[in-house]
KOLGU-4560 file (N, C-alpha, C; in nm, 3 decimals, padded with zeros to 5 digits):
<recs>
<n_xx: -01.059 n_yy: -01.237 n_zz: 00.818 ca_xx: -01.145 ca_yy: -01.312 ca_zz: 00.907 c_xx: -01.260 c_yy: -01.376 c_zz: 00.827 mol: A seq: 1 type: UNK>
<n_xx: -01.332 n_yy: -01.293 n_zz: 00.735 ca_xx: -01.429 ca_yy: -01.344 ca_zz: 00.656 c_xx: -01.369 c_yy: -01.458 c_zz: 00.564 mol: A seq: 2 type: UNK>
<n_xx: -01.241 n_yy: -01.455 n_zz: 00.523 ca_xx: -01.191 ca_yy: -01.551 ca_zz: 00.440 c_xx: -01.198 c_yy: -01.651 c_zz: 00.503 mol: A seq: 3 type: UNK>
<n_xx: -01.189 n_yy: -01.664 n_zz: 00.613 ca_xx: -01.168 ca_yy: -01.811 ca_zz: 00.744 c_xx: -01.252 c_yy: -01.863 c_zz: 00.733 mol: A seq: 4 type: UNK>
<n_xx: -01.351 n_yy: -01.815 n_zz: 00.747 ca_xx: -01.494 ca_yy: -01.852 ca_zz: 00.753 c_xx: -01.548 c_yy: -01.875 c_zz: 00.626 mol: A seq: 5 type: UNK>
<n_xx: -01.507 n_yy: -01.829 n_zz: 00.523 ca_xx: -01.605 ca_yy: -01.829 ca_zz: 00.372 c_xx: -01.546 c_yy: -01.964 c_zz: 00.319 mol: A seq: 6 type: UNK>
<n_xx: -01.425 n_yy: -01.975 n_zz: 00.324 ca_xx: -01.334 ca_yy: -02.073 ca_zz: 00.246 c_xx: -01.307 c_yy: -02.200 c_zz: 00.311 mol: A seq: 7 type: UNK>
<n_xx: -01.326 n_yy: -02.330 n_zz: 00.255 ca_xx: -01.324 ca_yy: -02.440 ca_zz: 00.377 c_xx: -01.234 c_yy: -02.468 c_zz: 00.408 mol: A seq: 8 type: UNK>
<n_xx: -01.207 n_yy: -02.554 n_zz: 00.539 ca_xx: -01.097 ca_yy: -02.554 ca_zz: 00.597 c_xx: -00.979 c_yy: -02.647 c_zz: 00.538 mol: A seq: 9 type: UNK>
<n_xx: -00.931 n_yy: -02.572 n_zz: 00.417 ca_xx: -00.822 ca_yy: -02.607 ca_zz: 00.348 c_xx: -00.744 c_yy: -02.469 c_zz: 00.352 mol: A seq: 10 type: UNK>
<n_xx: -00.616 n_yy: -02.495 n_zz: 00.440 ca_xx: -00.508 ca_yy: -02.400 ca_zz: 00.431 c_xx: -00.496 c_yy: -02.362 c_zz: 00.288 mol: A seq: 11 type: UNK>
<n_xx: -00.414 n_yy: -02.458 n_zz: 00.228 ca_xx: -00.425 ca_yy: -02.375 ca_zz: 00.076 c_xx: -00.533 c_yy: -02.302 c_zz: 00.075 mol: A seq: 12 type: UNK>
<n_xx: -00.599 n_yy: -02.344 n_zz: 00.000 ca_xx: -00.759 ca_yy: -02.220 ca_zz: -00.035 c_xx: -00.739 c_yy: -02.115 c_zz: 00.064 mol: A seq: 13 type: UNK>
<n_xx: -00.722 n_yy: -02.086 n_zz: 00.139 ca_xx: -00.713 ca_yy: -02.037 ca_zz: 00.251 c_xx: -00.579 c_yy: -01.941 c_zz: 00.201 mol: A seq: 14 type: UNK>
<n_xx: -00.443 n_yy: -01.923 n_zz: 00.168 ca_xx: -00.384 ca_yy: -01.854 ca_zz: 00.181 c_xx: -00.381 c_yy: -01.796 c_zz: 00.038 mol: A seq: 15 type: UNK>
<n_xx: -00.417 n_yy: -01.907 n_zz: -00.058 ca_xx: -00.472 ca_yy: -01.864 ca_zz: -00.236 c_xx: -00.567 c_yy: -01.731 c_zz: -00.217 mol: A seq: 16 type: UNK>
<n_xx: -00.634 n_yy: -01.764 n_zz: -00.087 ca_xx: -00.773 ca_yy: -01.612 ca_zz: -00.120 c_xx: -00.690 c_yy: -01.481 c_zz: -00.067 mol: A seq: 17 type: UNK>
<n_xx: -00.637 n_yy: -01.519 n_zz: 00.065 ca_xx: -00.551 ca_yy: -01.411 ca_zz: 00.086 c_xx: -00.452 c_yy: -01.351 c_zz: 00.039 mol: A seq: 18 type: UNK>
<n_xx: -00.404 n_yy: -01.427 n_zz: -00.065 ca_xx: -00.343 ca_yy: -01.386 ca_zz: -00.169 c_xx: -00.354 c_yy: -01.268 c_zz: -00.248 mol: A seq: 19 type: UNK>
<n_xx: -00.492 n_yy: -01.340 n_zz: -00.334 ca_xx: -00.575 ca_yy: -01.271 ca_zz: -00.390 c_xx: -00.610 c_yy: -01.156 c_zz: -00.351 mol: A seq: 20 type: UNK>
<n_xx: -00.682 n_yy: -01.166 n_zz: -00.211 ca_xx: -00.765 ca_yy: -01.048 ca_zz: -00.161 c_xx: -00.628 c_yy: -00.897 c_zz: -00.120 mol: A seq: 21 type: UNK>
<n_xx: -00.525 n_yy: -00.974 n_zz: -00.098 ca_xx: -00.400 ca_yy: -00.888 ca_zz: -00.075 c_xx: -00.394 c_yy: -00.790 c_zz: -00.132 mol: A seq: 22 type: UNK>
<n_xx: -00.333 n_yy: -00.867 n_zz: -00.219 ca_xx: -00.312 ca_yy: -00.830 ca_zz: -00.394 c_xx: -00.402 c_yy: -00.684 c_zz: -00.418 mol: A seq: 23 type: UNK>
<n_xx: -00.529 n_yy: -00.760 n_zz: -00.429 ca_xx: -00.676 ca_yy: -00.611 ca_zz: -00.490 c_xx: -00.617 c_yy: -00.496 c_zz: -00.435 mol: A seq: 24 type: UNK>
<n_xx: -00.605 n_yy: -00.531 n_zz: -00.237 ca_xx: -00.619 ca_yy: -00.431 ca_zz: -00.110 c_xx: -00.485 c_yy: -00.333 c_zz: -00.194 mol: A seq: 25 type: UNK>
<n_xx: -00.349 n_yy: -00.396 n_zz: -00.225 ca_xx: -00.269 ca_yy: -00.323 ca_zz: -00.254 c_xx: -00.271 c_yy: -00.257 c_zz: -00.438 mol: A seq: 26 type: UNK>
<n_xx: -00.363 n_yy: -00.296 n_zz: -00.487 ca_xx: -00.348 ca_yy: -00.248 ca_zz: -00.629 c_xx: -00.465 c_yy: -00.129 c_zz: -00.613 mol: A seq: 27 type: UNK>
<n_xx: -00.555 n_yy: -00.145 n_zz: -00.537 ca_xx: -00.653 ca_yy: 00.011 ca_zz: -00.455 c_xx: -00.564 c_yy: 00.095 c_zz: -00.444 mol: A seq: 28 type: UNK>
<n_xx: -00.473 n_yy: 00.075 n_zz: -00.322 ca_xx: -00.443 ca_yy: 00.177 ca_zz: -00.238 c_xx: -00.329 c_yy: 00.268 c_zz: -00.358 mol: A seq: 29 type: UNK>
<n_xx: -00.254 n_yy: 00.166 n_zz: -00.461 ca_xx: -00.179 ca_yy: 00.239 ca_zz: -00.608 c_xx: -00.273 c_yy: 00.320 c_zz: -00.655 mol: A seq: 30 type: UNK>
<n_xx: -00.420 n_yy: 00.255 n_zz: -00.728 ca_xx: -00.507 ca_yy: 00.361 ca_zz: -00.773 c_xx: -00.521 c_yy: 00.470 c_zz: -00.708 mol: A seq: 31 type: UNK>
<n_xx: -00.524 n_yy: 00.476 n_zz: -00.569 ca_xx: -00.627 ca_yy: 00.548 ca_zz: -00.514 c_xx: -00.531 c_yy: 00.718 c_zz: -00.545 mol: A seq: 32 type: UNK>
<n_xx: -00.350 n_yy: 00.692 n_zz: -00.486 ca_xx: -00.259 ca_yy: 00.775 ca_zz: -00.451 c_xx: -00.262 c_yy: 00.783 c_zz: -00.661 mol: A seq: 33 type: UNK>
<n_xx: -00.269 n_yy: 00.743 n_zz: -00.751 ca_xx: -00.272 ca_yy: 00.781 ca_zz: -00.856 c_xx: -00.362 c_yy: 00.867 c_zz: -00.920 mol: A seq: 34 type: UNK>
<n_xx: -00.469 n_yy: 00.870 n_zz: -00.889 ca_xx: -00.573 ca_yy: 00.907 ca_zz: -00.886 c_xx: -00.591 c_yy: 01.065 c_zz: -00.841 mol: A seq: 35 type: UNK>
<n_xx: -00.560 n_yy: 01.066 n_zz: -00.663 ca_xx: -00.510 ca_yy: 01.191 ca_zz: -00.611 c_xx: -00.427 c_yy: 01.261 c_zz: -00.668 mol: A seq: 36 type: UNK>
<n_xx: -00.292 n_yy: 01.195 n_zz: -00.726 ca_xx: -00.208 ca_yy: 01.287 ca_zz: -00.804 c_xx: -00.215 c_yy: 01.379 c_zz: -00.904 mol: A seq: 37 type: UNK>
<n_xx: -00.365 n_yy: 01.285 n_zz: -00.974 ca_xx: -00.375 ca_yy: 01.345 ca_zz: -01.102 c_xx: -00.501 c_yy: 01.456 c_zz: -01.078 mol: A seq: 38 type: UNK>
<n_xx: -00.591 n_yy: 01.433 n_zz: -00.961 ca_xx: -00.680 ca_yy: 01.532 ca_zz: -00.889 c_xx: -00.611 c_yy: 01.686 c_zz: -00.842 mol: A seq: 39 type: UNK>
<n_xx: -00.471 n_yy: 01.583 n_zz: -00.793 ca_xx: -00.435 ca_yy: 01.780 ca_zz: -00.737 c_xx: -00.353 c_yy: 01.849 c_zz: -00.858 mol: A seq: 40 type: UNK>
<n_xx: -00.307 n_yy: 01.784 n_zz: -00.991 ca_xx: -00.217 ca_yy: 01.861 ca_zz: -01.085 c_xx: -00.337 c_yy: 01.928 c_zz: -01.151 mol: A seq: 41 type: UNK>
<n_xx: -00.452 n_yy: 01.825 n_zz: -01.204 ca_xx: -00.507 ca_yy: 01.948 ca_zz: -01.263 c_xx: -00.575 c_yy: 02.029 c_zz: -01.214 mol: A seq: 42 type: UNK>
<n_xx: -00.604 n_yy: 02.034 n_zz: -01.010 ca_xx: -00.640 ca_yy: 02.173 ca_zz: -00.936 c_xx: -00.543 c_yy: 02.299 c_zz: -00.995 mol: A seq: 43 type: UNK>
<n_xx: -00.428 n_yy: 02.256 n_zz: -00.964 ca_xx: -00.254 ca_yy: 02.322 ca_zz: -00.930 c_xx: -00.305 c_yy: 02.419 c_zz: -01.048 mol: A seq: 44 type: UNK>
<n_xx: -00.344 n_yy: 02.341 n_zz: -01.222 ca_xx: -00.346 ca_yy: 02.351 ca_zz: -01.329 c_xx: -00.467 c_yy: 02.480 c_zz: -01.337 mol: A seq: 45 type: UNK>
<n_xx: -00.599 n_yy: 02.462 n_zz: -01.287 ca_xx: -00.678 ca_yy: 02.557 ca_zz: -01.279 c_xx: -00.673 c_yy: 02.684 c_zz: -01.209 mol: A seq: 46 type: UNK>
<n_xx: -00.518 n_yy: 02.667 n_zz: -01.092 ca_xx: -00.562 ca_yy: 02.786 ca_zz: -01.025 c_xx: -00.621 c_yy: 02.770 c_zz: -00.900 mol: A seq: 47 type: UNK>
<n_xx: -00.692 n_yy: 02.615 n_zz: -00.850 ca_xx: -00.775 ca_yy: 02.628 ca_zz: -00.782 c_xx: -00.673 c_yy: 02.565 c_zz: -00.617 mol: A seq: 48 type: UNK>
<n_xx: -00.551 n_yy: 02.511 n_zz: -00.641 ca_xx: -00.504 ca_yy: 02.462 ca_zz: -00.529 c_xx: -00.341 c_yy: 02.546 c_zz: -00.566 mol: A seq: 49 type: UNK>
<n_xx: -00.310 n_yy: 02.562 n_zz: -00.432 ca_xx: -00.150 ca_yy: 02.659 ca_zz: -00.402 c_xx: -00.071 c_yy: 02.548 c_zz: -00.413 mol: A seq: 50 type: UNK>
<n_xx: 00.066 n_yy: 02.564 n_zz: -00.361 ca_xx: 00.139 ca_yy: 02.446 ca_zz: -00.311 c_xx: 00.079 c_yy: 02.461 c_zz: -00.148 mol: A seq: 51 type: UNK>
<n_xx: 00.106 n_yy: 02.597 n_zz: -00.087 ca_xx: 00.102 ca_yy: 02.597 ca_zz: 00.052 c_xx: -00.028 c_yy: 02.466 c_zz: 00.054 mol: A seq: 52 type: UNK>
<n_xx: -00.140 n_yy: 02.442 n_zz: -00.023 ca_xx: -00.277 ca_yy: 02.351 ca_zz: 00.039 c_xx: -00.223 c_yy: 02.167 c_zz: 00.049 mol: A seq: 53 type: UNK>
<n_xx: -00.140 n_yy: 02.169 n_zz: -00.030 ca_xx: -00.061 ca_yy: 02.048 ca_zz: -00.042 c_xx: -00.034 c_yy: 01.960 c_zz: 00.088 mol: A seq: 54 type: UNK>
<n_xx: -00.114 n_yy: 01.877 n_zz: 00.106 ca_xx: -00.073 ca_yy: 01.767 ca_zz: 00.263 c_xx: 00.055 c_yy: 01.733 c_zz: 00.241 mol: A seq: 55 type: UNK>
<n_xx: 00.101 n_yy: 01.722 n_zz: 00.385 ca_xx: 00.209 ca_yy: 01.677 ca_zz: 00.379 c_xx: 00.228 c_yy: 01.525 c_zz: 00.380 mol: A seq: 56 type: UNK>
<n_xx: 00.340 n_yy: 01.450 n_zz: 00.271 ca_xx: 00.338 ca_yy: 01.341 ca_zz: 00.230 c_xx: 00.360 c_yy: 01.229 c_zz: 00.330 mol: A seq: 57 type: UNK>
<n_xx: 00.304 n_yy: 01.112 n_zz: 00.315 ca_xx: 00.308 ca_yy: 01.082 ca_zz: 00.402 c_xx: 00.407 c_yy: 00.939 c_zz: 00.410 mol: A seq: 58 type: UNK>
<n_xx: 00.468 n_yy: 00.882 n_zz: 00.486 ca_xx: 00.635 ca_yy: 00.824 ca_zz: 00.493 c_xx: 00.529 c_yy: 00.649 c_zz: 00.515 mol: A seq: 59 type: UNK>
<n_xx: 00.615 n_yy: 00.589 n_zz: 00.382 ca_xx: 00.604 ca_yy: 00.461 ca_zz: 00.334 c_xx: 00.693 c_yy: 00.408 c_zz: 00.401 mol: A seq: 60 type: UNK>
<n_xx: 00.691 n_yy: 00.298 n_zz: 00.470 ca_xx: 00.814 ca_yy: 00.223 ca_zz: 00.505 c_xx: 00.913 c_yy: 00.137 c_zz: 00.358 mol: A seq: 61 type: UNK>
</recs>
């Protein structure tokens, strides 16, 4: 919505940002689950997390 408004009213520009902004939203959400992975191995690693504490995973289409 902010893109609508920020970017002038040129479709292109317009689907170039959403592109873009896509893009970031989905290269986050990689970090983020990479990130976690490597948070709970080296809990697992200390001792400090079970398996039983382990969320259950959650279903990607």
């Amino acid at each position: 919505m902010l893109a609508a408004v920020v970017t002038p009213p040129d479709v292109i520009t317009q689907v170039i940002l959403f592109t873009v902004v896509y893009g970031l939203y989905e290269l986050s959400i990689f970090l983020v689950g990479r990130v976690e992975r490597k948070r709970e191995a080296e809990l697992r690693a200390q001792g400090l997390m079970d398996d039983e504490d382990e969320p259950e995973p959650e279903a990607r289409p």
